[in-house]
N, C-alpha and C positions, 0 to 999 in steps of 0.2 A: 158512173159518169164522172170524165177526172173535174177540176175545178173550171179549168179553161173552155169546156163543151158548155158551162152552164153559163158562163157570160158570154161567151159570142154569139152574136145575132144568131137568129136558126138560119135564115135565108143568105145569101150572098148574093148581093145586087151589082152589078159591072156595068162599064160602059166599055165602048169601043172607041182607040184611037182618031178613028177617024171622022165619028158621030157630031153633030153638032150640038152646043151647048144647050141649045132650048131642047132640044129631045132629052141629053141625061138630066136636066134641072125638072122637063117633067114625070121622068122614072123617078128620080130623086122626093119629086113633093108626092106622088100617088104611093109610094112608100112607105112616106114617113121616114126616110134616114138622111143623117145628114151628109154621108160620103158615098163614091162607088169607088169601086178596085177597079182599077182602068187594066183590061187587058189585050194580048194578041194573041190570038190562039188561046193556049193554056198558060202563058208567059205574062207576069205581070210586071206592067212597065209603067203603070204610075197610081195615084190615088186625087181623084178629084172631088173636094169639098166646099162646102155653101161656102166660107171664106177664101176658094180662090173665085168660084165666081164673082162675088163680088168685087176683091180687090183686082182681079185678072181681067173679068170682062167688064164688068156694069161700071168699074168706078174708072174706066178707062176708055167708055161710053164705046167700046166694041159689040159690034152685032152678032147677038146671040145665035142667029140663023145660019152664020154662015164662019165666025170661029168655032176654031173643032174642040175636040176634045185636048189633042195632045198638042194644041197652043198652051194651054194654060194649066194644064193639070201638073202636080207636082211629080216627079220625079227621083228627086232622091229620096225614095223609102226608106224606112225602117220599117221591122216585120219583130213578130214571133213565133213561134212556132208550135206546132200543139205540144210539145213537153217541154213547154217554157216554166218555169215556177212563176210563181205570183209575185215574188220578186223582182222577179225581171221584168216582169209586167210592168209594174207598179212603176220601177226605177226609168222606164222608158220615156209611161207617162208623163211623169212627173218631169222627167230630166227635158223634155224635149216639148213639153207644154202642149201633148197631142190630144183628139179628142177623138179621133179614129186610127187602130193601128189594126195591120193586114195579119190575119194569122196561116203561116202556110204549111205546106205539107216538105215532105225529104226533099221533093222533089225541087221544091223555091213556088210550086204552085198553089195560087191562094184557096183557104177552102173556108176561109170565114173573114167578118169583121168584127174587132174585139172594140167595144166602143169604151166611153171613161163612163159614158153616166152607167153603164151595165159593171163597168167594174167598181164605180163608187156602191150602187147596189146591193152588188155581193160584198161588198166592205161592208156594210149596214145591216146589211142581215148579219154576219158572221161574227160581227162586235153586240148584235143584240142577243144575240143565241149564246157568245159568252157573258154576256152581262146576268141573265136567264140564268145558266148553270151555275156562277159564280153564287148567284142570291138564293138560288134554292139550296145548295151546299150549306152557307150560313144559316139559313133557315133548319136545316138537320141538326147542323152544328149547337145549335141555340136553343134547339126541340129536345137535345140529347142529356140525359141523368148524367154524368161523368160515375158515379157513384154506381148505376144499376148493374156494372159488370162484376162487383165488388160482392161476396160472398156473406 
């Protein structure tokens, strides 16, 4: 499994264009996620997150019933791609302050959502698993006669 299968969601959760807000807010909350990949067809055409709801509908006191999806959902994505490096990953993150980013296939079609708390995660695990190896190394090292090879 490359690195990128293991941080992205397993599931991929979508809304449609034309959907209205309270429908994907309650896909969104019976999920647990905080974004969907807004699509049409197999085409995706935007990403809709708990922060535009709220600065897009709720703090603009628009009704959730009957604004759709593709009022308020973002539009200019950024994406990755499944043979993205971790680098690039990270550099997107970071660069652009996201907290869900769409991972697609050759195609531009999405087939996951890479979130930041999943990639802080696998940062956490993968700095404690070198910390782990770095200490049991010293530990040999420290354990080790320098002399016993010595005739």
């Amino acid at each position: 499994m490359s690195w990128i299968q293991w941080l992205e969601s397993r599931t991929l959760f979508t809304a449609h264009p034309g959907e209205s807000i309270h429908s994907a807010a309650d896909r969104m909350a019976a999920h647990r996620v905080g974004a969907l990949v807004v699509v049409d067809g197999k085409k995706l055409v935007g990403i809709l997150s708990e922060r535009d709801i709220i600065c897009r509908v709720l703090a603009k006191r628009l009704d959730p019933e009957t604004t759709t999806v593709e009022e308020v959902c973002t539009t200019d994505i950024k994406t990755v791609s499944e043979d993205s490096t971790i680098t690039e990953c990270a550099n997107l993150i970071k660069q652009h302050g996201f907290r869900h980013v769409p991972v697609v296939d050759a195609d531009g079609s999405p087939v996951a959502m890479l979130s930041s708390r999943n990639f802080l995660r696998f940062a956490l695990e993968e700095l404690e698993s070198l910390i782990a190896k770095s200490y049991a190394q010293q530990r040999v090292e420290e354990l080790t006669d320098p002399y016993s090879l010595i005739d």
